[in-house]
C-alpha positions as CSV (number, residue, x, y, z in Angstrom):
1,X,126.7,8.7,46.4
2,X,125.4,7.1,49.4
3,X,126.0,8.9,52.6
4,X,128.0,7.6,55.4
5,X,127.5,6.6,58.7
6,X,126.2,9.1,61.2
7,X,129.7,10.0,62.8
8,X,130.3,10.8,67.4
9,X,130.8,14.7,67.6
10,X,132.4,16.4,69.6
11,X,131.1,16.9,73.3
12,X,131.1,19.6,74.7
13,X,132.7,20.3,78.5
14,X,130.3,19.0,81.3
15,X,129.2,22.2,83.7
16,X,130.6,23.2,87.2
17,X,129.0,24.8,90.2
18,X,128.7,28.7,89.4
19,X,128.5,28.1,85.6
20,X,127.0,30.9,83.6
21,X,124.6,30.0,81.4
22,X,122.6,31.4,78.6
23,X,118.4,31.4,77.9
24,X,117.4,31.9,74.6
25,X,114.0,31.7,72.5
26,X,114.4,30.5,69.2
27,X,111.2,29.8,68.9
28,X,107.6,30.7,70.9
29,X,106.9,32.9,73.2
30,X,107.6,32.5,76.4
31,X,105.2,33.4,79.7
32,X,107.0,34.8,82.0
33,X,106.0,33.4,85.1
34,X,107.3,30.3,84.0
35,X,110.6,31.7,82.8
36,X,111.2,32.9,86.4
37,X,110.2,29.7,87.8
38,X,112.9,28.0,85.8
39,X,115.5,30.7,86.7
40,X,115.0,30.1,90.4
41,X,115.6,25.7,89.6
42,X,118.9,27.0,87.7
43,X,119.9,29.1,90.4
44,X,119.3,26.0,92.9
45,X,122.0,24.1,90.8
46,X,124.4,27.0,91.6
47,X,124.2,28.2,88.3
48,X,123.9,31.6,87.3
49,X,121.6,32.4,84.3
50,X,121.4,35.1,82.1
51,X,118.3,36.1,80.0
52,X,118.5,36.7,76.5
53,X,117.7,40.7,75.7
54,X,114.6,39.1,73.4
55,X,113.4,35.8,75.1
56,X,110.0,37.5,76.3
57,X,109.2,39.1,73.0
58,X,106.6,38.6,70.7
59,X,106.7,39.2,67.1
60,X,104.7,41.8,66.2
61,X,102.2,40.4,63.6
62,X,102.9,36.8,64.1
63,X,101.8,36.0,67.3
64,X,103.4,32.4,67.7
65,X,106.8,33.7,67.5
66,X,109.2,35.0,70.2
67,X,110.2,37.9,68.2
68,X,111.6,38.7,65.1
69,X,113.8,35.9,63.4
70,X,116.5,38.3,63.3
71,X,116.7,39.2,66.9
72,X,116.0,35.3,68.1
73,X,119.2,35.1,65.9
74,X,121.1,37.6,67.2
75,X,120.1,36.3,70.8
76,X,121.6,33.1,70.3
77,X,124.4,33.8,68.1
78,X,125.4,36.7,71.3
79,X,125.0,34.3,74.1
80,X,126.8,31.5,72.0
81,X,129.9,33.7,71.3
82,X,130.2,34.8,74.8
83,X,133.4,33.3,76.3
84,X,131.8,33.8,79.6
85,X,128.8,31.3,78.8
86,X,129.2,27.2,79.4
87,X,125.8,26.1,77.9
88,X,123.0,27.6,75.9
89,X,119.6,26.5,77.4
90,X,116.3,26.8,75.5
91,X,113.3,28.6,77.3
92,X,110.4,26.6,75.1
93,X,109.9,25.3,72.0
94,X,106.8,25.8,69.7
95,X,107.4,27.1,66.1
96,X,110.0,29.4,65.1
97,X,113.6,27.8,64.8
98,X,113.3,27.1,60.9
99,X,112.8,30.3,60.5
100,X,116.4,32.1,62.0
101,X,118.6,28.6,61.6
102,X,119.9,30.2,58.3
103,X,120.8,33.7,60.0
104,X,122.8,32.5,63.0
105,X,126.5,33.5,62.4
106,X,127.8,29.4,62.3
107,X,131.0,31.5,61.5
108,X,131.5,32.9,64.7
109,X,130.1,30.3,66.6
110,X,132.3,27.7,65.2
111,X,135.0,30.0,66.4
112,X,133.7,30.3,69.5
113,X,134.0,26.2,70.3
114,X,132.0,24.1,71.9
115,X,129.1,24.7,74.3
116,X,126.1,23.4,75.8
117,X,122.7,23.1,73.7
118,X,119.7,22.1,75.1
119,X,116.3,21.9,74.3
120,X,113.7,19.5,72.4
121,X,110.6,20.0,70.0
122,X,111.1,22.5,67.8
123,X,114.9,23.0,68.8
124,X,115.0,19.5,66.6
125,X,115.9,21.9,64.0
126,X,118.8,23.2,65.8
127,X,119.9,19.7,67.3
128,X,120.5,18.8,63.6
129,X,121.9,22.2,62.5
130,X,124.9,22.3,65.3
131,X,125.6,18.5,64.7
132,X,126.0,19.3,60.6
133,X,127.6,22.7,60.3
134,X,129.2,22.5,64.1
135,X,130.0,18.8,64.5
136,X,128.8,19.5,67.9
137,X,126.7,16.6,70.7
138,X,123.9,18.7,72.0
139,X,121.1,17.7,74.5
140,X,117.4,16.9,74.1
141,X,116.4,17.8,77.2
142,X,113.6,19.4,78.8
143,X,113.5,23.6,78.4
144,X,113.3,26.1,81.1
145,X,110.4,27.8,81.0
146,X,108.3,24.4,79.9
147,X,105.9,22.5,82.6
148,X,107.3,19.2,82.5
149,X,110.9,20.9,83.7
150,X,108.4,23.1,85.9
151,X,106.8,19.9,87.7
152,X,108.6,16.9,87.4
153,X,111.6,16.2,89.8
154,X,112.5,13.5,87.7
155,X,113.0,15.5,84.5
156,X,115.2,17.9,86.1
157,X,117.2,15.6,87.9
158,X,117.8,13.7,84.9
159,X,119.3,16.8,82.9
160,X,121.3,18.3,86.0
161,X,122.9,15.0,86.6
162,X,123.4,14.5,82.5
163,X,125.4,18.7,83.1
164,X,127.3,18.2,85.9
165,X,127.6,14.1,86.4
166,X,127.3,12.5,82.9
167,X,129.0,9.4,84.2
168,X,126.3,8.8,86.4
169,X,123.4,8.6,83.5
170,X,124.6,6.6,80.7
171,X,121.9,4.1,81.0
172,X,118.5,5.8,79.9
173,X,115.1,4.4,80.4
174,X,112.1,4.5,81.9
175,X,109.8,1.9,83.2
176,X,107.5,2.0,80.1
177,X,109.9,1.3,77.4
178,X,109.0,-1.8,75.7
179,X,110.0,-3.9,72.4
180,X,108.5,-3.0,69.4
181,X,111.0,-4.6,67.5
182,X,113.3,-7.0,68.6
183,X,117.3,-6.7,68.8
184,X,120.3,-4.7,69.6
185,X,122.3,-2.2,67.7
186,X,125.4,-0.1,67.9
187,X,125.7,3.5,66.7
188,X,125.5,7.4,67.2
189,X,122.2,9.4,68.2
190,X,120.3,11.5,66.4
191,X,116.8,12.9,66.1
192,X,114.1,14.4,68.4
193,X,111.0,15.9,66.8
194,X,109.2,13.4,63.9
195,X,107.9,16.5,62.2
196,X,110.9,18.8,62.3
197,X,113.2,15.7,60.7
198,X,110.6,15.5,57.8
199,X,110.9,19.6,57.3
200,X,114.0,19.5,57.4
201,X,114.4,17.3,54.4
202,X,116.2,19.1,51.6
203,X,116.7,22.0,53.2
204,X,120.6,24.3,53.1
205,X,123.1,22.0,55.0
206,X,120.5,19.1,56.4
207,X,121.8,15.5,57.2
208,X,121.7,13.2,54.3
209,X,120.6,10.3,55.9
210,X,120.2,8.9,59.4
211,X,122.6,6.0,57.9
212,X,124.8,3.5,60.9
213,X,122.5,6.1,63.8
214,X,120.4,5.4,66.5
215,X,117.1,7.4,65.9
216,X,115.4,9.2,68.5
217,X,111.4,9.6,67.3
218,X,109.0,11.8,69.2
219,X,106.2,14.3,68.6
220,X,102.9,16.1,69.8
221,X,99.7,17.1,68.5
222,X,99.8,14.8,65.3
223,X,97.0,12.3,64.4
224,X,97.9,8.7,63.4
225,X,97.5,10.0,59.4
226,X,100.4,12.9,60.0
227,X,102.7,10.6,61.7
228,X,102.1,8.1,58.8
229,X,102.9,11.1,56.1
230,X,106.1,12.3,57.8
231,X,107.6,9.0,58.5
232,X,106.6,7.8,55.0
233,X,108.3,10.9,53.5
234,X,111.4,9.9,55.8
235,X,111.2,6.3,53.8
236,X,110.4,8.0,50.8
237,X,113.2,9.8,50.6
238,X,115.8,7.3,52.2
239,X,116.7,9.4,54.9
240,X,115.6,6.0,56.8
241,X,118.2,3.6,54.6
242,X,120.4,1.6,56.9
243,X,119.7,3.5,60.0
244,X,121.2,0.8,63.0
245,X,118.1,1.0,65.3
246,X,115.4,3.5,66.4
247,X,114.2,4.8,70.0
248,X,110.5,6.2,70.1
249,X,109.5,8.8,72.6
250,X,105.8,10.1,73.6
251,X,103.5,10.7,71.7
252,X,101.1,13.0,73.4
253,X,98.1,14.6,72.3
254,X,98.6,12.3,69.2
255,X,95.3,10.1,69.7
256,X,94.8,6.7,70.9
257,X,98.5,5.0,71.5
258,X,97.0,1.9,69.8
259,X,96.0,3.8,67.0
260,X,99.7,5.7,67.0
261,X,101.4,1.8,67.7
262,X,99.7,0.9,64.6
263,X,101.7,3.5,62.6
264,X,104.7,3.0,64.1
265,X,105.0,-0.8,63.4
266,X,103.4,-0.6,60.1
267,X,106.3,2.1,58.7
268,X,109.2,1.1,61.1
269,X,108.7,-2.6,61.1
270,X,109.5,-3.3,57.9
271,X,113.5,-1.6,58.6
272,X,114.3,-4.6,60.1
273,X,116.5,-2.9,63.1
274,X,115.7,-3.0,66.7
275,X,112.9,-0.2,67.8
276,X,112.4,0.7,71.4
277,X,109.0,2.2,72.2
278,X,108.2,4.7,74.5
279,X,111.6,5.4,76.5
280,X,111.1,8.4,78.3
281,X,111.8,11.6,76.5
282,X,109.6,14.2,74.7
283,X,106.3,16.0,75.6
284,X,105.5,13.7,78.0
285,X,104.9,13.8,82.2
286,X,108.6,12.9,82.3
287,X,111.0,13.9,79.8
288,X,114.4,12.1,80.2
289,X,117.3,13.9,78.7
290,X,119.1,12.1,76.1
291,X,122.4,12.9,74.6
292,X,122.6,13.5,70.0
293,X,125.8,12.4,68.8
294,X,126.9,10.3,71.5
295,X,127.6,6.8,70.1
296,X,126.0,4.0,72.7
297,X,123.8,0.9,72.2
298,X,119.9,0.2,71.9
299,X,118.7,-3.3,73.4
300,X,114.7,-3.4,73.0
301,X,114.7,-6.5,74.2
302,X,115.5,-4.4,77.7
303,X,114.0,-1.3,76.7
304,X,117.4,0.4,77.1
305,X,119.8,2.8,75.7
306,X,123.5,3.0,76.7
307,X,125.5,5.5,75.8
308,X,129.6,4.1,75.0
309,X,130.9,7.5,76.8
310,X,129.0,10.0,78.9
311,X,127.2,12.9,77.1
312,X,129.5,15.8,78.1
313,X,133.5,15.9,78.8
């Protein structure tokens, strides 16, 4: 049976001065000078944030984990259910979510209602989890306890004015964004991490197919030949069939952008729908934050994305 279009979920209510919100660490460890640093920028938006009882833990034999998978869990799960939370925000990303998205209590948290997600990289997992077993938009956005949220003014304004002002950022771009492939295209976003979409594939409750979407594509850290394998095991597997167009983040660390261009064109080109390239979100010096599950539309020929509606309610 072939799947159906990637379908607008439900947004979540935009924040308000004095908002309580939630850090977690589903995934890496976090240092904790950094975490504090990202408090104090929360606190300037008049929000008050509470820390997770397990954000600065390690796991005890596997040292790129924040923990056991059972108390990152819990963590979230808590801070989720808590009627006094507005939003859920991400402390860093790494490697980790895969391995507690199966033992959050989606039970409970569907119960619970809707909320704010945010977070990128390896929270791709979870940005797909809460859109299929929650029907839930969430936000790929920059994390609290990450440099580019850290340094860049640009970043953070562009994910407080996306939580408290979403009417004010439905056009999304930066000044490098550039055709790959020509055209426009109407549909919903989805996406994030290149190599957490491909892992993802067959696993309990993952998205059948990126079908009618508009497909945000970013990573870090993988050479030309990796991108090729995970975007060919995206075709292979027709997770790729009929998506409506596709936005490409940054691509740091990945080797020579000519090199990674190549790739990109060679196993997206052939789709025939419009591609964007580098936009403005991901591991990059600016990380724009970008609504999943938002319908809106994709020009390349401008280098834009529009969202229909803003991000949050």
């Amino acid at each position: 049976m072939t799947p159906g279009p990637v379908p607008a979920l439900v947004r979540p209510p935009r924040l308000r001065p004095g908002a309580r919100v939630a850090v977690v660490a589903p995934s890496g460890p976090v240092p904790e000078e950094r975490l504090r640093a990202g408090l104090d920028i929360l606190r300037g938006w008049d929000l008050d944030p509470v820390v997770a009882p397990h954000v600065l833990d390690t796991h005890p034999t596997l040292g790129h984990l924040a923990g056991t998978d059972a108390d990152r869990a819990r963590d979230l799960t808590e801070a989720w259910c808590d009627p006094a939370i507005s939003a859920v925000l991400c402390a860093r990303g790494g490697y980790g979510a895969q391995r507690m998205v199966d033992l959050l209590d989606w039970d409970a948290m569907r119960a619970a209602g809707p909320r704010i997600l945010v977070g990128y990289s390896d929270v791709t997992v979870l940005h797909e989890a809460f859109a299929t077993r929650l029907g839930l938009a969430t936000l790929h956005g920059p994390m609290v306890a990450t440099e580019v949220f850290l340094k860049d003014a640009r970043s953070q304004e562009s994910l407080r004015a996306t939580l408290f002002e979403p009417e004010s950022v439905r056009a999304l771009a930066l000044e490098t964004a550039g055709t790959l492939v020509p055209g426009r295209a109407h549909g919903v976003t989805l996406g994030g991490c290149a190599s957490l979409l491909a892992a993802d594939l067959g696993t309990p409750h993952a998205r059948g197919s990126a079908r009618g979407g508009l497909l945000l594509l970013e990573d870090v850290g993988e050479e030309p030949y990796r991108l090729d394998r995970m975007l060919t095991q995206l075709l292979r597997s027709g997770w790729l069939d009929g998506v409506a167009g596709i936005a490409l983040g940054s691509w740091a660390e990945c080797g020579p952008y000519e090199e990674v261009r190549a790739v990109l064109a060679d196993r997206l080109g052939g789709l025939g729908v419009p591609v964007v390239e580098e936009l403005g979100f991901g591991h990059a010096a600016t990380a724009l934050t970008v609504p999943l599950g938002i319908p809106g539309v994709l020009d390349a020929d401008a280098g834009t994305l529009t969202l229909d509606i803003p991000a949050l309610s």
